[in-house]
Steps between C-alpha positions, in 0.01 A plus 500: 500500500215469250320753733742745482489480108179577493535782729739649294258453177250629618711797616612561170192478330380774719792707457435478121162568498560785671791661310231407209241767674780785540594397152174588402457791719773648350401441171128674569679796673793497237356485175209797569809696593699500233190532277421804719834650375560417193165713473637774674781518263339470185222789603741720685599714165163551466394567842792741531401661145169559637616624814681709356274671256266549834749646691605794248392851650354694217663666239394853550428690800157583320436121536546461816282801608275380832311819461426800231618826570400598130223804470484853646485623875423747679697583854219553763665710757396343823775650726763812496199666330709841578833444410376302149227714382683792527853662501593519862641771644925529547623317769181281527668155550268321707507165522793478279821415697781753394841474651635868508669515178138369373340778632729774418475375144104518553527885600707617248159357257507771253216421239613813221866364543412116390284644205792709390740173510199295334494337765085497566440131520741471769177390733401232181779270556467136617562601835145759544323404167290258621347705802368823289160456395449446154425202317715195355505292154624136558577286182796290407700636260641166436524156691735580724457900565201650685392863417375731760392825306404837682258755414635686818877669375409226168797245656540183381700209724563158357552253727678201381456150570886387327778657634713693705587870497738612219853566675572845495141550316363871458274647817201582420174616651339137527864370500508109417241270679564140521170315545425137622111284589507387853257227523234618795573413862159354660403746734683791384389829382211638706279751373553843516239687779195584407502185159563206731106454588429427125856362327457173388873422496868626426785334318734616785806702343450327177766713320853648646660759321850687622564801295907597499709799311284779546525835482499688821107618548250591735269340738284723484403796300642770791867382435530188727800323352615184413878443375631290151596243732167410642318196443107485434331127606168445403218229593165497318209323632191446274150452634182472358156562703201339519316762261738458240720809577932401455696714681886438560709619808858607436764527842784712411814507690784743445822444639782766439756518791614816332143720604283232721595405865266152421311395211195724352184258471188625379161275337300630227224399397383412133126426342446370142361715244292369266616671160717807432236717519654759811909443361632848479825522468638852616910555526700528808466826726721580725252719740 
């Protein structure tokens, strides 16, 4: 009997100590824990306020710029040297892919009857602009608007960074562009032939820009049409090389259903002037 009661003494004390050492376990895990959260809570406001400054985009398109279009260019005519540099002949639709009512609107070009209409900068809209050579002015014309002037047909698009086409807007030669940075793809937008052995680099289509509510124009300066319902997507692709030379690249795609059996794409190419010096603006021809 008095064996037993010690036994059982000695298995209590044991069981006590050791409910003392979870006890205290607890405690040690416990206590950090809730001090570890009541933290939390009292810096979360400010964690979140600072979060949340970090996180706003910036306020203007201008801002948020990853590369500078701003200056003057000059369009180095590096392909379709024959159908760019001069008026091709009628019916001369190479390369362009006309459905038939396309190219019956091409043959019926008639160069006196468009000056008559006023209707000489048909070839200067959005749609064929950006493939005669001439030269461009780039500047914002405020933080949210980018200006493309022409001395070629003196044209001036603004591309904006804010919106959305105006319903039932007005057509126009460089109709409404909508604009938008795309932040570079590593590994994207490989040099044009001929630059790639001395680019240093690209910021891969760096700007998009789809151009809406245009009037119907030309593709080219022989009368290859494009309808008011087409749609002009752009991609341009700045580089600079390793002597200092910028040049940009811009991919044009016209779709129009109406004149096109597929999608027009074409890639001009762009070098950076270094002043004004060569501008000369001259007004639209229509020969």
């Amino acid at each position: 009997m008095l064996g037993n009661t010690k036994t059982q003494s000695h298995e209590d004390t044991r069981k006590g100590r050791n409910k003392e050492l979870v006890d205290a376990a607890f405690l040690c895990g416990f206590v950090p824990l809730c001090l570890c959260v009541s933290f939390l809570i009292a810096a979360s406001p400010r964690i979140h306020a600072q979060g949340g400054r970090g996180a706003q985009p910036p306020a203007t398109a201008r801002a948020a710029a990853l590369v500078d279009f701003a200056g003057y260019w000059v369009s180095v005519v590096t392909e379709d040297w024959r159908w760019r540099m001069v008026t091709p002949a009628r019916g001369d639709f190479a390369s362009i892919p006309l459905n038939a009512a396309g190219r019956k609107a091409g043959e019926a070009w008639d160069p006196a009857k468009d000056e008559a209409a006023g209707e000489q900068c048909k070839a200067y809209g959005a749609g064929g602009i950006m493939r005669l050579p001439g030269r461009l002015h780039i500047t914002w014309q405020e933080d949210n608007t980018l200006r493309i002037d022409t001395d070629e047909g003196m044209q001036t698009r603004l591309l904006h960074f804010d919106g959305k086409p105006p319903e039932g807007g007005p057509r126009t030669w460089q109709g409404y562009s909508v604009a938008q940075w795309e932040k570079p793809v590593r590994g994207t937008g490989a040099p044009a032939p001929g630059l790639g052995a001395v680019r240093q680099g690209t910021q891969g289509r760096s700007l998009e820009v789809v151009t809406t509510l245009l009037r119907p124009g030309y593709l080219r300066k022989n009368g290859a049409p494009y309808s008011a319902n087409a749609v002009v997507k752009e991609f341009f692709d700045l580089s600079r090389e390793r002597n200092g030379d910028t040049w940009f690249v811009v991919t044009t795609v016209v779709e129009d259903p109406e004149y096109l059996l597929e999608p027009f794409v074409t890639s001009t190419n762009f070098k950076k002037q270094p002043d004004a010096t060569r501008w000369d603006p001259k007004p639209c021809s229509a020969r």
